[in-house]
C-alpha positions in Angstrom: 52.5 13.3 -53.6 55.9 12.3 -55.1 59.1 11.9 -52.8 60.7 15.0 -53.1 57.6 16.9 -51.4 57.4 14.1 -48.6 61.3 14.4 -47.9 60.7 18.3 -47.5 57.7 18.1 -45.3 59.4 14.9 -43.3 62.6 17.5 -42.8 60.6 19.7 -40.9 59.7 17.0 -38.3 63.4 15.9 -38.4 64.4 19.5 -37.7 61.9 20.4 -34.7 62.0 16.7 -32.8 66.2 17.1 -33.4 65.1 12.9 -35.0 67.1 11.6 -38.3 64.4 8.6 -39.4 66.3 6.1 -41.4 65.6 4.6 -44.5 63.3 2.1 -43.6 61.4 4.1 -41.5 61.0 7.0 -44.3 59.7 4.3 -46.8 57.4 3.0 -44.2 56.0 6.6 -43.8 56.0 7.0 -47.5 53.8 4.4 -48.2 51.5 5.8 -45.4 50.7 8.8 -47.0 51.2 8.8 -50.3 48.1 8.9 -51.6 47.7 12.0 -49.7 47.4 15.2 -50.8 50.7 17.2 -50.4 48.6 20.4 -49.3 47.0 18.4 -46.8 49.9 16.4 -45.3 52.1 19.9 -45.0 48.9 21.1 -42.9 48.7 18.2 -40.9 52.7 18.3 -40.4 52.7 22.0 -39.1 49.6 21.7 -37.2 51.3 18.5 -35.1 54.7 20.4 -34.7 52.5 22.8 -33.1 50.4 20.5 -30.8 52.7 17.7 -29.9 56.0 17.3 -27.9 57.3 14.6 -28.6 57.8 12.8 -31.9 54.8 12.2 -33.9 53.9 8.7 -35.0 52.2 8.0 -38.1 48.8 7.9 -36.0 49.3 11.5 -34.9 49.9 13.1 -38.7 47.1 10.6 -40.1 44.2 12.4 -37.2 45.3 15.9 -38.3 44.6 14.9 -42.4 40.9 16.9 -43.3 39.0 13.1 -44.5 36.3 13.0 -46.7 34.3 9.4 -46.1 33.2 9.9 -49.6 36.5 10.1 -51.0 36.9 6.2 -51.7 33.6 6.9 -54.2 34.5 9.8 -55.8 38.3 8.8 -56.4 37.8 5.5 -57.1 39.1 5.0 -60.8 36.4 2.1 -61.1 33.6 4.2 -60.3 32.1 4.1 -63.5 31.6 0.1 -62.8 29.2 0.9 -59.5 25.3 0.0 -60.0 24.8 3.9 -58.2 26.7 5.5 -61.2 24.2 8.4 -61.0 24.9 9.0 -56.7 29.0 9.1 -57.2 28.4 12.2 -60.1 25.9 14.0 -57.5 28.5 13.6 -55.0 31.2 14.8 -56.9 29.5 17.9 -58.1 28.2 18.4 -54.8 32.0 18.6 -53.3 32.8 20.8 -56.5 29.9 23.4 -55.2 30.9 23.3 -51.7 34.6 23.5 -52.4 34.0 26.8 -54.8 31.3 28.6 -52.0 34.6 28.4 -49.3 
């Protein structure tokens, strides 16, 4: 996710909690989530607007992110260098198969 689509989705929580986060804090944030998929943080953004009152914390945005626990195999750029080569490709295609039956 680059900046400009975090400072959009991070304007929506400014605009319904009425909150201006400063510098600091928006870098802290940024750091947070940006390894995260842009889709998936604007979902988790809308879905706490809708469920919490009072200003989200990172904690709150971070439990409404779908997580896959296989994700640190499969998008691990040194995967290739894992003894269970053969498991990380059965995983991936696996999560290809059940992303294209949805």
């Amino acid at each position: 996710m680059n900046k400009q689509e975090f400072y959009k989705n991070m304007q929506k929580i400014e605009t319904a909690y009425n909150k201006k986060f400063s510098k600091e804090e928006l870098m802290l944030w940024f750091k947070e989530f940006m390894t995260t998929e842009t889709s998936e943080f604007g979902k988790a953004v809308d879905k706490t607007i809708k469920e919490i009152k009072f200003i989200p914390k990172i904690a709150d945005i971070r439990a409404r992110i779908k997580v896959n626990s296989n994700d640190y195999y499969t998008n691990d750029p040194y995967a290739c260098l894992y003894k269970n080569l053969e498991w990380c490709q059965k995983v991936k295609e696996w999560l290809t198969n059940e992303y294209n039956n949805i």
